[in-house]
N, C-alpha and C positions, 0 to 999 in steps of 0.2 A: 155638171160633168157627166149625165148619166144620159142615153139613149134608149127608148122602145122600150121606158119602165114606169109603169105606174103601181104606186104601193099600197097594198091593203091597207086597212085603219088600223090593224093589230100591229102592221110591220112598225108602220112610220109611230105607234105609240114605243113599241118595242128600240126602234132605234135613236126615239127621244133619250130612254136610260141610258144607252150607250153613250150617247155624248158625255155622261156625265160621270161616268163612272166604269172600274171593270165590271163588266158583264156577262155572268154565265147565262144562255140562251137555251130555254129546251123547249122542242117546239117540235111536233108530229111531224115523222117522214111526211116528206111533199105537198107542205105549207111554207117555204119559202125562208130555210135559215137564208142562203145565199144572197139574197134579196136584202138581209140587214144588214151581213156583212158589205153589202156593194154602195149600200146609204152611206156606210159608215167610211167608207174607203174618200167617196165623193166631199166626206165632210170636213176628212183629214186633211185631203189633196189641198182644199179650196185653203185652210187652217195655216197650213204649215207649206207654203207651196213647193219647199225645195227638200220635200222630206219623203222618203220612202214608204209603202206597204208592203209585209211580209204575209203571205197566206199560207200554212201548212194545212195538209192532208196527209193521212196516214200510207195511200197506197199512188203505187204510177196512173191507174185510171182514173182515181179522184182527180189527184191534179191536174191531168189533162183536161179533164171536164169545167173544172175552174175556171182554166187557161179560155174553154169556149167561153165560158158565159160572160167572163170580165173583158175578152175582146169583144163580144158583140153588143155589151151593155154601156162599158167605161168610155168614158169621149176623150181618149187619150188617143197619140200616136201608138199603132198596134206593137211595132218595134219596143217601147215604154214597158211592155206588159210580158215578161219574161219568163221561162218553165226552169225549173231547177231540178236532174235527179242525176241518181247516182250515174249514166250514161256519159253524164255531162262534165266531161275533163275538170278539175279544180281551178287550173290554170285561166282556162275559159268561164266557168262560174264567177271566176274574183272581176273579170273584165268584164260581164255581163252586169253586174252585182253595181261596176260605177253607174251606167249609163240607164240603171230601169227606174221607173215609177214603180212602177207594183213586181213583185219577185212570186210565184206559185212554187213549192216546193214539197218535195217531201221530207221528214223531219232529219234524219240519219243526215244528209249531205252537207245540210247548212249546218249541224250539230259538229261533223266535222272542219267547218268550214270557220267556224267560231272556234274552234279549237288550237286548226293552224294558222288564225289571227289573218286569212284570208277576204274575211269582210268584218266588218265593225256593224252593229246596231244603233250608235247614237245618231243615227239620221232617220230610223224609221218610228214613225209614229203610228202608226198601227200592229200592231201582232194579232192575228187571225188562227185559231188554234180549231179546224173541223173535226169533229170525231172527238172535241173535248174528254168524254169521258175514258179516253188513253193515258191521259196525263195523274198517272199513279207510277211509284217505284222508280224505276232507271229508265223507264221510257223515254224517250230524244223530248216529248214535250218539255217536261220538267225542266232539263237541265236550259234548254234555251229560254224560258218564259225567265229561270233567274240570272241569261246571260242579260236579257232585255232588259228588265229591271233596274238592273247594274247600271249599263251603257247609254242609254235609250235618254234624246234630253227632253224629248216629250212621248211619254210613254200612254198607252193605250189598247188594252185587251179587250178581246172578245172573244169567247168559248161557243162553240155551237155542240149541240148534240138532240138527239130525237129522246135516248134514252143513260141517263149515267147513272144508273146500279140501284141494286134495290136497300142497298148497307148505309147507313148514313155517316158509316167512318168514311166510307169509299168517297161519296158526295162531299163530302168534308174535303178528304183529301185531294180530292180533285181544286177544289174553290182555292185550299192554302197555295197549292202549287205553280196555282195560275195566276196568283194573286187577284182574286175576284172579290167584288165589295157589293155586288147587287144580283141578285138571280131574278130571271125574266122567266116564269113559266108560264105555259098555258096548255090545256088538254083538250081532247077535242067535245068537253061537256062546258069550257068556258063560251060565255054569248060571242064575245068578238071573234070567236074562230068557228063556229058552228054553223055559218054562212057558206063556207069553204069546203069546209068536211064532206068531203064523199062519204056517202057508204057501204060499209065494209060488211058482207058476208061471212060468216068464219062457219065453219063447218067441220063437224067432228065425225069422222066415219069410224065409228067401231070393231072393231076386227078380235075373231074366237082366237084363241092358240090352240091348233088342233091337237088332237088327243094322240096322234102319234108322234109327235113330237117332244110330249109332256118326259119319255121315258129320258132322252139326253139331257132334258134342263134337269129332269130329278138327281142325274146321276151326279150331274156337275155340283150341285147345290149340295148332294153327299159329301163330294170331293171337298169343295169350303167346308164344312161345318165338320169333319172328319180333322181337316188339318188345322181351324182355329181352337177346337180341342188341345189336340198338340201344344198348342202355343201353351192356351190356357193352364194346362198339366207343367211347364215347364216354367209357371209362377209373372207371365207378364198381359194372361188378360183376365178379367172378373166379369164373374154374373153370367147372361144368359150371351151366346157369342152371338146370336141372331140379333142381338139391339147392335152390334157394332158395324156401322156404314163405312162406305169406302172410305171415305173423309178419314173418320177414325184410325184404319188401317193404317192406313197411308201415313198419319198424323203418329203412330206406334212406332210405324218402321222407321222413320226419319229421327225417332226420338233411341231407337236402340243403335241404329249406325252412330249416332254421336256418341253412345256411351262405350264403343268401340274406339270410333276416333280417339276419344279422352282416354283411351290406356288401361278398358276395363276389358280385360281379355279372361272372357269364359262361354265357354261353348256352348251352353243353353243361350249366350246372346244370339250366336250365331246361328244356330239352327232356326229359332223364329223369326230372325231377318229371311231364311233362306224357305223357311215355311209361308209366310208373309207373300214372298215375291210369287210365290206357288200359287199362292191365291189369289193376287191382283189379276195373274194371266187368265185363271180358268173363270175372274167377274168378269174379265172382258169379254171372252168367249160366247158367256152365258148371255150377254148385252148380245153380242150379235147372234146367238138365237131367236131369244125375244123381241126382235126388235128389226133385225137386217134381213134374216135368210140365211139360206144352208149354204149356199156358194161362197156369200164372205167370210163365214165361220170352216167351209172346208180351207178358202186358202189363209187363212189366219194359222190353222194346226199345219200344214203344211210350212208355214214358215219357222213356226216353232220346231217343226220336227229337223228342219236346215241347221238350228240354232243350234242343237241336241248333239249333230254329229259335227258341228265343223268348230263349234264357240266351247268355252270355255266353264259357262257358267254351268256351277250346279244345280241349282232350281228349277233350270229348265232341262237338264238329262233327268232329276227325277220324277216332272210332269209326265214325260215320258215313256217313265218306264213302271208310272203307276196300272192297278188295276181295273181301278175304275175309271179316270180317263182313258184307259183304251178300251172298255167295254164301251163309254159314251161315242170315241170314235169311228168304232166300228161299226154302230147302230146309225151313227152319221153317215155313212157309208154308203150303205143299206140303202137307207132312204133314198139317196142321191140317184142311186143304181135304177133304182125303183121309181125314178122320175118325181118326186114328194119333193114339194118348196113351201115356203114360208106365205101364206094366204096373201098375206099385202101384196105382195106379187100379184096375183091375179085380180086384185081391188083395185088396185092402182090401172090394170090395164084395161078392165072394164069402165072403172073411171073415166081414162080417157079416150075411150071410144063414144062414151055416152059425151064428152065435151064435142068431138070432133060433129058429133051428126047434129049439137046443138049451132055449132058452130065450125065452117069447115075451115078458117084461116085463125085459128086456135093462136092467142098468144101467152106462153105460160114459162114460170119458172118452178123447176123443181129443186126443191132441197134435201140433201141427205150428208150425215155425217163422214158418210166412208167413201173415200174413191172405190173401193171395190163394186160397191152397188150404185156408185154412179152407173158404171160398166154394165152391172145388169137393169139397169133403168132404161136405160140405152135402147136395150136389146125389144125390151117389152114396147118399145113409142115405135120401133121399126117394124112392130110386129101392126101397132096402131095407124099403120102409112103417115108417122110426122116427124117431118127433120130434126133432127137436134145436133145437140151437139157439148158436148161436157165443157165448164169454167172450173178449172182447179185452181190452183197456185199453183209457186215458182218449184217449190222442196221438189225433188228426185225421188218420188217411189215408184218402186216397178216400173221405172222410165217411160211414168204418166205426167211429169211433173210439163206445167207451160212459160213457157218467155212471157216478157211482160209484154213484147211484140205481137205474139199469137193472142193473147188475152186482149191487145185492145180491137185485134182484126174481130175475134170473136162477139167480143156485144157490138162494134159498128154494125156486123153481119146480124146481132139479134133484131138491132134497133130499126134498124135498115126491112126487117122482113123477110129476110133470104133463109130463115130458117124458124120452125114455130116452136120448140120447145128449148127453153135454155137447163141442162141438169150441173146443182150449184153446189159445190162444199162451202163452207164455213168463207169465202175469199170476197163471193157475190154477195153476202148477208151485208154489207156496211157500205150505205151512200151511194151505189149507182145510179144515177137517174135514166132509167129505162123508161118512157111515156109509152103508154097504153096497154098497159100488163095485163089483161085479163083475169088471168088466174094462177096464185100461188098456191103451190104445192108442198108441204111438209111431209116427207116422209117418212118422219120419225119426231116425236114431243120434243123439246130440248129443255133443258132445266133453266136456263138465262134468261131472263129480262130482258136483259137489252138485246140478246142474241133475235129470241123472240120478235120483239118491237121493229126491229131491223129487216127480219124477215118477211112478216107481213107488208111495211113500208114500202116493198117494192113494187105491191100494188097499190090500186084506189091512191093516186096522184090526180089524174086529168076525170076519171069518170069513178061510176062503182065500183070498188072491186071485190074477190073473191077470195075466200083463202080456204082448203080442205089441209085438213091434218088426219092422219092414217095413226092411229091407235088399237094398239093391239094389246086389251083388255087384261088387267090381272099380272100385267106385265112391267118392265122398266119404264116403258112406254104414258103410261096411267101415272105411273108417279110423277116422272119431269112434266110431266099436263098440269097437275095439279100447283108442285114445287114453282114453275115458271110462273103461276096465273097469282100464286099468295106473294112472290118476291114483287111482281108487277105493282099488284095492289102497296105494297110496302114502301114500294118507291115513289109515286106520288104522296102518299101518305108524310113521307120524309121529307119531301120537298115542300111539300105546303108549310110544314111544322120549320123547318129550316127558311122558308122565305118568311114565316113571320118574324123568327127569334133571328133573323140574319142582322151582323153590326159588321162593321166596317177590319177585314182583318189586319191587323198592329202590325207592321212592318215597320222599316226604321224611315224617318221621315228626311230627308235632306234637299235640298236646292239642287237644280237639275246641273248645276254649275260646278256647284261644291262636287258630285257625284262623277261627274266626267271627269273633271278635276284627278281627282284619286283614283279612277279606272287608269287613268293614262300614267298616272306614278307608279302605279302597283305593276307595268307593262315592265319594268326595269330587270325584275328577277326574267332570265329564260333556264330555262331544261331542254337540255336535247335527248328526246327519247326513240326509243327504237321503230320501227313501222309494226313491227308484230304487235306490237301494244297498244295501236290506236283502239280498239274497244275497252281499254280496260277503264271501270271506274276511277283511276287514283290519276288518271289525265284530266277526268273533269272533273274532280276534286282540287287538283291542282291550277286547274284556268279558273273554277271559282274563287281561288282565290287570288286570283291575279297574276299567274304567272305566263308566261311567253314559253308556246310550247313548238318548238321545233323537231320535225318527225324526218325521223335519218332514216338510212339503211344504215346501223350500228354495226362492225367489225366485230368489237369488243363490247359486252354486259351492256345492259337494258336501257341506264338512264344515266348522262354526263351530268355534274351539277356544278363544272367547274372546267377548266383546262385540267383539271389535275385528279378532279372526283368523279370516276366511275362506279357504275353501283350496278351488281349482277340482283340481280330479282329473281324470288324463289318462290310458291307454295309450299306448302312443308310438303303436300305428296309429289310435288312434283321436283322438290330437292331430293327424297328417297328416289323418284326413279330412275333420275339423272346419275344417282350413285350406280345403283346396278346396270343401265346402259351406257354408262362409262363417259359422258357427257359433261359432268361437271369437270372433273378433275383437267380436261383440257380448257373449260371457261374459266377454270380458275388461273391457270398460268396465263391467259390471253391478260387477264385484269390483272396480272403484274406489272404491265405495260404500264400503268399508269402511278404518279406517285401517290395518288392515296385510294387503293382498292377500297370496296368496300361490300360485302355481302349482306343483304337482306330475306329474311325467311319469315313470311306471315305466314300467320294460323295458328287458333286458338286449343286447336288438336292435340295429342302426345303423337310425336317425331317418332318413335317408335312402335307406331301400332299402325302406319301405312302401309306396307308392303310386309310379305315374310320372308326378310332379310334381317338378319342376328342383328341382336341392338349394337356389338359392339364394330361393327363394319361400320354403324353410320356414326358413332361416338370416334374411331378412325380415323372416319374422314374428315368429322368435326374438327378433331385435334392437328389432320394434316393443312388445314385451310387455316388455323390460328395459329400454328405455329411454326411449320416450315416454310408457310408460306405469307406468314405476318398479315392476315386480311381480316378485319375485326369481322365479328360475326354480330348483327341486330336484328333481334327477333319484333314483329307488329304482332298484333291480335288481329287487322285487317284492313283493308284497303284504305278506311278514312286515315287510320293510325300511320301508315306506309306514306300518303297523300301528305299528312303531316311532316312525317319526321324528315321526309325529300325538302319540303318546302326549308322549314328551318337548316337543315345541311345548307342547300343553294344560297340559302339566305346570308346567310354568315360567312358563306365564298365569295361571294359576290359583293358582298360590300367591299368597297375599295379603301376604306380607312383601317382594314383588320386584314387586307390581302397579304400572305406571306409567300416567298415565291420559295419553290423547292425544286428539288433534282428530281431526274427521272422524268418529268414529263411527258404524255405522250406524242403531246404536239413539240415539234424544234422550236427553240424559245427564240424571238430576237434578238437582235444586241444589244438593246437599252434594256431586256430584260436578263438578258447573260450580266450586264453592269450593274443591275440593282440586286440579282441574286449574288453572286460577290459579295458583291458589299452589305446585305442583309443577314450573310453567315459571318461576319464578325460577332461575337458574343455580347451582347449591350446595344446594337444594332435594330435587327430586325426589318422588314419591310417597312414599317413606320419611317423611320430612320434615314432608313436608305436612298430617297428620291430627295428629300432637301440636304444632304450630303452633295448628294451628284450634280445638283443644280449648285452650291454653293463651290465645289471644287473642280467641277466640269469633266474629271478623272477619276476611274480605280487608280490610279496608280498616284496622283494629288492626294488624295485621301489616305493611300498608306505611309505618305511620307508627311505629313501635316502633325507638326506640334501639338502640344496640350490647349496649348493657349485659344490656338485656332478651332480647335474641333469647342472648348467650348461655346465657341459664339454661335453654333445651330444650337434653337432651342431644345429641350427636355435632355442636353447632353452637360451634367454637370461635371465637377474636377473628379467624382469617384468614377464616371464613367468614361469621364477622358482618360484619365490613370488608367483605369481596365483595359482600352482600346488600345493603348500606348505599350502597355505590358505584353498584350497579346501577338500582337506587330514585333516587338523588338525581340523578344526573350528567345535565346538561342533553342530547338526544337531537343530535346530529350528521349531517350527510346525508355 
């Protein structure tokens, strides 16, 4: 089934395992994951011949690129070979979804697409998961690899990745998620791949931090160590505050906003939240000191200074109206006036002057963390006579952000030659395959492993390649060098130790028979929920476990779990704020509509320590929504427990041997349902009752006139409950 492919002796060893098992694959950028993935598709197709492949990517260029390689490799009808993304109507997705062999997607669309029960998995016998190591947390892998599991009557993973983390909870948790039973690694010091290996230059250019600039990092580095003081004096940090890294900080403040959340209301909390945030801004600052240039750090304070006069928060008016942050910024100034930049600047553009005369058709990708200094990268390669042209992402900052239309004109335009330097944020770092990259450019260390590995990967594919990294000594810079090169080493390390102790992970074992079987019973509960909620975890909480979820424009409250059960959905800060913009109080009369309201409010939080609004407004409201308005109130601790307590509600509506029909309604009842609600409000009745009555008597009005004798021959109606029925009917009404 495969075209114009011959496979290394690593591949075709690598995609022996995969036959046999899940397979997580890690394998150095531009050694050919794709290539086992495409074995492995051919092996399926030929296996299972009336059965689907599903391929995920994490972004729109990935899968396009897919989309190439499996049409010019796969000996399928091209038609067969399908692209899936968010672009792509639902409607038209489900109809695309009967007719393809192979599906390329990105994860979000088919996540939704499993959701609204748009396409089904038990025909696809492969699952292709690129960028494996994504699949941690709520990320779209997760939840589909346990739709697939579920569904899927012959199931089959494969995980690709260059690099998945240097933690071996992460490694782990990647494997559990994807339900992996075998890992395939190889590095480029194994023999079977050391044939292939280009080689890779890495080059470290060291850079002074000049001494006129020494005077704002000091000031800044006064500023933190002046206000973790504070903190310290105010009883919530110990020891020397210089051991404590952002991590820490960061790991502080998230833990004193919770003890606020929980209803510890004392103002030493708050001021070190508020001191705290003081400091995260002026470490970021000091980061793009050392690290970016004075241009990104001048428009950084200028944006904080926008935040000062127009927002609300106080951390940021009193960064501003500190004395030593504005001794730092006016000295920032200064310099700027003064024509003084950041040296890497000038390395960088000597740099590449010195490529250009080695080479006059220079092919190079630059990376850097900040759009801002994309901008000034820019500036210095036009000053170098070489085109470029910036790769960001989609996000809207300073209305730099790009379509995913512009993004792919741009690498066709790199790949193509029409332009020699490509400058890359964090969007270019993962899986583009660019052939014949010359030279990668770092212009700034980064702490990540995998970020790293991904970076470099984008050269040394087809020939040598090259990679310079700009380090600016004694700085942030020096540490993520270092921090990145021990997490790397850590990560194979892990891997090795983890492919020997690897066993097979215990999931629950059943017949591919038995397990559709029960997907397809478990299809009978539906919930209609609202469209605002399609993101929310307690939907695919709810399809895990089987439920039918139908996505409305809702009128009335969040999630119907019946004709009759409505349920408004709350967070607890977001039930406070609906109190004071005056929001609830009308969602609450709309879910009168219905005969059984019903109110939920997760969060583990105190209710009264959201907003500064008097506790007894929201104990008001409480008491006007339970009792003038009869809507029970049920509190979760969080989305699984919400996930939960909807399913068993639905559950127990929906069962048709305990249905009870009532008044009110929102939906107009039928007439066979007007006939068996009658007759289910007789006392001793009930909905039970009621349907083999009306089949037995064929009338309301048979059934009020029908003796004792007669009513008991339906079963569970004995002589005390013919009596009752009889008494209830006949007995003149009383005031």
């Amino acid at each position: 089934m495969l075209k114009d492919v011959k496979p290394r002796t690593y591949q075709e060893s690598i995609f022996n395992t995969t036959t046999k098992k899940n397979t997580l694959v890690v394998l150095p950028t531009g050694l050919g994951k794709t290539m086992i993935s495409l074995l492995l598709t051919a092996h399926r197709l030929i296996n299972y011949p009336k059965s689907k492949i599903l391929v995920l990517a994490p972004t729109k260029p990935l899968v396009e690129q897919h989309l190439k390689t499996f049409k010019k490799h796969l000996n399928i009808k091209e038609e067969k070979i399908v692209l899936f993304t968010g672009l792509i109507k639902p409607d038209k997705r489900a109809e695309l979804w009967k007719q393809a062999r192979v599906v390329i997607s990105t994860p979000q669309g088919i996540e939704n697409d499993i959701i609204t029960k748009r396409i089904f998995l038990e025909d696809v016998s492969l699952l292709v998961f690129d960028e494996a190591h994504r699949a941690v947390g709520d990320y779209a892998y997760v939840f589909v690899a346990k739709q697939y599991e579920k569904q899927s009557k012959h199931t089959k993973i494969l995980g690709l990745t260059a690099s998945p983390g240097s933690e071996k909870a992460h490694i782990e948790e990647v494997c559990q998620n994807l339900f992996i039973e075998n890992l395939e690694i190889r590095t480029e010091e194994d023999s079977d791949i050391k044939p292939y290996v280009q080689e890779m230059d890495v080059k470290w250019v060291e850079i002074t931090f000049p001494e006129n600039l020494k005077f704002i990092k000091s000031a800044f580095e006064q500023f933190v160590k002046n206000k973790l003081n504070e903190v310290k004096k105010l009883g919530y940090l110990y020891g020397q505050v210089s051991n404590y890294t952002k991590k820490a900080l960061l790991g502080l403040q998230a833990d004193l906003r919770g003890r606020i959340s929980s209803g510890e209301k004392d103002f030493n909390i708050l001021r070190s939240i508020s001191l705290l945030a003081e400091v995260m801004k002026v470490q970021h600052a000091l980061e793009l000191l050392e690290t970016q240039g004075l241009e990104p750090l001048q428009k950084y304070i200028e944006k904080l200074e926008t935040q000062a006069k127009t927002g609300t928060v106080k951390a940021v008016k009193n960064l501003m109206n500190d004395a030593i942050f504005l001794k730092a910024k006016q000295g920032l100034l200064k310099l700027i006036e003064e024509g003084e930049e950041h040296p890497k600047i000038d390395s960088l553009k000597k740099l590449m002057k010195e490529e250009v005369e080695k080479k006059e058709n220079i092919k190079a990708i630059i990376f850097t963390q900040y759009r801002s200094s994309a901008l000034k990268i820019k500036k210095v390669l036009n000053e170098c006579s070489l085109k470029s042209k910036i790769f960001i992402g989609q996000n809207k900052k300073d209305e730099t952000g790009l379509t995913q239309k512009e993004q792919k004109e741009i690498i066709e335009e790199f790949s193509e030659g029409k332009f020699n330097c490509l400058i890359s944020t964090s969007v270019g770092e993962e899986g583009l395959d660019i052939p014949q990259v010359d030279l990668v450019v770092f212009y700034e260390p980064i702490p990540s492993a995998i970020r790293s590995i991904q970076r470099r990967g984008r050269t040394g594919r087809l020939k040598e390649g090259r990679v310079i990294v700009l380090m600016t000594k004694n700085t942030r810079d020096e540490a993520y060098r270092w921090s990145s090169h021990h997490k790397e080493r850590k990560m194979h390390n892990n891997l090795r130790k983890l492919k020997e102790k690897f066993s097979k992970i215990e999931f629950m074992e059943t017949k591919n028979e038995e397990k559709l079987t029960s997907f397809i019973e478990e299809l009978k509960i539906k919930i209609v929920v609202d469209q605002r909620e399609r993101g929310s975890k307690i939907i695919k909480k709810l399809v895990e476990k089987g439920v039918t979820i139908d996505l409305q424009q809702l009128a009335v409250g969040d999630y119907l779990l019946s004709e009759e059960v409505a349920v408004e959905y709350k967070k607890k800060k977001d039930f406070v704020n609906s109190i004071i913009d005056g929001r609830l109080l009308q969602q609450i009369r709309e879910l009168t509509s219905y005969v059984k309201p019903l109110l939920i409010v997760e969060g583990e939080e105190d209710i009264y320590s959201q907003r500064n609004i008097h506790q007894n407004a929201i104990r008001g409201m409480l008491s006007t929504i339970a009792v003038s308005y009869r809507i029970p109130i049920i509190y979760t601790k969080n989305e699984h427990d919400t996930a939960e307590l909807l399913y068993v509600i639905a559950k127990r509506e929906q069962d048709p041997e305990k249905k009870v029909f009532q008044m009110h309604t929102a939906k107009p009842l039928s007439l066979k349902e007007q006939q068996e609600y009658i007759v289910s409000s007789i006392p001793g009745i009930g909905g039970k009752l009621a349907k083999p009555l009306l089949k037995k008597f064929k009338s309301v009005k048979k059934i009020v006139n029908a003796k004792e004798y007669s009513l008991k021959k339906i079963a569970l109606i004995g002589e005390k409950k013919a009596k009752k029925i009889r008494e209830t009917l006949d007995l003149e009404y009383k005031e």
